[in-house]
N, C-alpha and C positions, 0 to 999 in steps of 0.2 A: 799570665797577664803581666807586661812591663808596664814599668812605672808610666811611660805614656801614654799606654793604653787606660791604665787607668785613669790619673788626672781627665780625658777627656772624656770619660763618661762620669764624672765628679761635677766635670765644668758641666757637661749636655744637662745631667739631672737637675743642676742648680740653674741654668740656664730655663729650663720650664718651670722651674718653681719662681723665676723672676728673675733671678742673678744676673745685671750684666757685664759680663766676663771683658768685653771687651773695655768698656769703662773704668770697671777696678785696675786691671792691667795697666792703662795708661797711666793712672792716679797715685797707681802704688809702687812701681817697678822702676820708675824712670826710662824706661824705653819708650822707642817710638813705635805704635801702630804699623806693622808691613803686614800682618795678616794672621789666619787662625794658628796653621801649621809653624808659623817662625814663633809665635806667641807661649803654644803649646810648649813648643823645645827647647824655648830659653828656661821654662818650666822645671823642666827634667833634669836638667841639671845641678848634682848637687844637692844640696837642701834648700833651694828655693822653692820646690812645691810649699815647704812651712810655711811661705808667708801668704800663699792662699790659704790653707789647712785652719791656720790661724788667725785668718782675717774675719772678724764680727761679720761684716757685712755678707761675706760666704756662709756661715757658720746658721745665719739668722733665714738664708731662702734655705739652706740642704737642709738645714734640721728644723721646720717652719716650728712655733707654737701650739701646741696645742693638735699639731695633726697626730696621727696613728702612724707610726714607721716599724718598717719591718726587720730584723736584723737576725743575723745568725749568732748562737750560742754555741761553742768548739765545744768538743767533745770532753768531758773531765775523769778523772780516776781520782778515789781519795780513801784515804780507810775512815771505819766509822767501827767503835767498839756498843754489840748491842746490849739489851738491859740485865743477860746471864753474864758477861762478861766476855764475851768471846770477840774477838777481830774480823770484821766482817769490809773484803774492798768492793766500793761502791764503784761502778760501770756508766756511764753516764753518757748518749750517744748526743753528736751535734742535734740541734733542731733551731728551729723559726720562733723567734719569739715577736710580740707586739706593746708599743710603746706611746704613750703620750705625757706630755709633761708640759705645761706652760711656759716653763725655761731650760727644755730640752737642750737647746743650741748651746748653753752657757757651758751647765752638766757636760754635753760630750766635747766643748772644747776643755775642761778642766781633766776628761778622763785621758781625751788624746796627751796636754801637756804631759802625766802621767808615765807615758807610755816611752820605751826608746824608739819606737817606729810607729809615729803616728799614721801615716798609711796602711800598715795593717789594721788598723782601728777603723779607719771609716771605711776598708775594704770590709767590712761586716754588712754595710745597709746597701752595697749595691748588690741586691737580690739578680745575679744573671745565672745563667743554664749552668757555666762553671762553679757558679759559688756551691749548687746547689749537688754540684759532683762532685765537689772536692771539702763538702763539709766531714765527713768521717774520716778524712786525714788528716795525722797531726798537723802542728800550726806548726808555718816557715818562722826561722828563729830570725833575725836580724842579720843581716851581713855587712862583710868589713868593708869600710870605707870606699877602696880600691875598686868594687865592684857596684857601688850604690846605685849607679845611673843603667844598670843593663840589667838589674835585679828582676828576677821573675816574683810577681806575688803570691799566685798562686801557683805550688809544683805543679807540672805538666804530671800526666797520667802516663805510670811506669809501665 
């Protein structure tokens, strides 16, 4: 999934839960309104998704209060020593986990700031057919600048 791809189903989901996209756009970008697709692509470019990513007002329709959200958990390895002393590595497969918190929205904008690729971060809560194939793969690492704008999110199936 590129980075367009995604942004527009961030914008679509926020868009039903109230978000209007085209409004923040105008308010916050200094552009002028030509339409969804020009809107999208000046997007893409760059690190301007961040300043949707990071905008309250997105943050507050995509992660509502107080609702249930679904997100995915990546897969982890880790050692654990048990109570005879021995070293035992724990396996740990992705799954679906569920969520509510009253100030959700604030919480995952503080875990994206966090993060060096906030987009891989809220690509966790868009539960699509790909997420759901491509959760037993490791997690894409971040890439270099050079290629930010044509970055696949999640690896295509080898």
């Amino acid at each position: 999934m590129t980075r367009g791809e995604l942004l527009h189903l961030l914008i679509g989901q926020g868009r039903i839960q109230g978000f209007e996209f085209r409004r923040w756009f105008v308010q916050n970008t200094g552009e002028t309104w030509s339409g969804y697709p020009e809107a999208l692509q000046w997007l893409t470019k760059g690190k301007r998704s961040h300043m949707l990513l990071f905008s309250h007002e997105f943050a507050k329709h995509f992660f509502q209060s107080g609702r249930r959200i679904q997100y995915v958990v990546e897969p982890q390895t880790f050692e654990r020593v048990t109570a005879d002393g021995r070293s035992l590595t724990v396996n740990r497969k992705a799954h679906l986990r569920h969520s509510s918190r009253d100030d959700v929205w604030r919480f995952h904008l503080r875990e994206m700031a966090a993060r060096a690729e906030p987009l891989h971060y809220i690509r966790r809560f868009l539960i699509t057919e790909e997420t759901i194939a491509a959760v037993s793969r490791p997690p894409v690492q971040a890439s270099d600048e050079d290629n930010y704008d044509n970055e696949n999110l999640i690896r295509d199936i080898a």
